[in-house]
C-alpha positions in Angstrom: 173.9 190.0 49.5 170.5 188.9 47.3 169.6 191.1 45.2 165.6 190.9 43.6 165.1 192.5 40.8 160.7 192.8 40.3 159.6 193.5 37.2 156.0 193.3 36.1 157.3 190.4 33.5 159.4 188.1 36.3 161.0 188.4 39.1 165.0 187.8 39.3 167.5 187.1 42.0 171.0 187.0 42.3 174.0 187.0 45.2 176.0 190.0 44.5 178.9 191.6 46.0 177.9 195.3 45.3 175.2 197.4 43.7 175.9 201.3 41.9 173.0 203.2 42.0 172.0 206.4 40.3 170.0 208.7 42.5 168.7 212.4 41.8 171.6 213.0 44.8 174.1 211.3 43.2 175.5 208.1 43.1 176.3 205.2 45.8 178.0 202.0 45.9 175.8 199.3 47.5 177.3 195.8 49.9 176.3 193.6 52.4 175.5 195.4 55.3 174.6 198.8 54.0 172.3 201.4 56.4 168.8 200.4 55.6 167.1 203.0 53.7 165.2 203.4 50.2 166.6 205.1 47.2 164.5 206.5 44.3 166.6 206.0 41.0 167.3 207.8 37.9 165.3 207.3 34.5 167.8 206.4 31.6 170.8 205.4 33.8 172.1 201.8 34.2 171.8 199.8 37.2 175.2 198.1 38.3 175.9 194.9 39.9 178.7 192.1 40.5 178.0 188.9 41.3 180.0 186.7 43.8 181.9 185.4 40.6 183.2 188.7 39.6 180.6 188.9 36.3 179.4 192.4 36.3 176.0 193.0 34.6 174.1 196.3 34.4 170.5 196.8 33.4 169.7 200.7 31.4 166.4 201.5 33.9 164.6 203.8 30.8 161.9 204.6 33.6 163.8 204.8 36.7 163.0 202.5 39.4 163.0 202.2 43.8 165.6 200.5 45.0 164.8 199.1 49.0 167.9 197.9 51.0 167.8 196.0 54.1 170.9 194.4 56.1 170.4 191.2 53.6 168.4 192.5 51.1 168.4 195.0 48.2 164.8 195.2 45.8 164.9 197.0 43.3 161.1 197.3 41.4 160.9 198.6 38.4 158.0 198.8 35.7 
């Protein structure tokens, strides 16, 4: 799955494998495939994801973010 990560400084992509997400509902696990739909994420809560090489990185979101998933596709924008 590509993940774009959009940032008013660049913008980033990667092939993951999965995503965790923090949402004021809780929190999901993200792959290839997932039910198109748009999450609204948590302020100081790290975003979670492992690339097709089994590195996991995480990113602390200190404002929150939107995270947009289509069937290949997951943006997340954040400021």
């Amino acid at each position: 799955m590509n993940l774009k990560i959009v940032s008013p400084q660049a913008i980033e992509e990667h092939e993951v494998v999965w995503i965790e997400i923090f949402t004021p509902d809780g929190n999901f696990v993200i792959q290839k495939h997932y039910a198109p739909t748009t999450f609204l994420l948590v302020a100081g809560k790290e975003f979670i994801y492992r690339h097709r090489t089994g590195k996991q990185e995480s990113t602390l979101l200190e404002q929150g973010g939107i995270l947009q998933i289509t069937r290949k596709e997951a943006r997340l924008v954040v400021n």
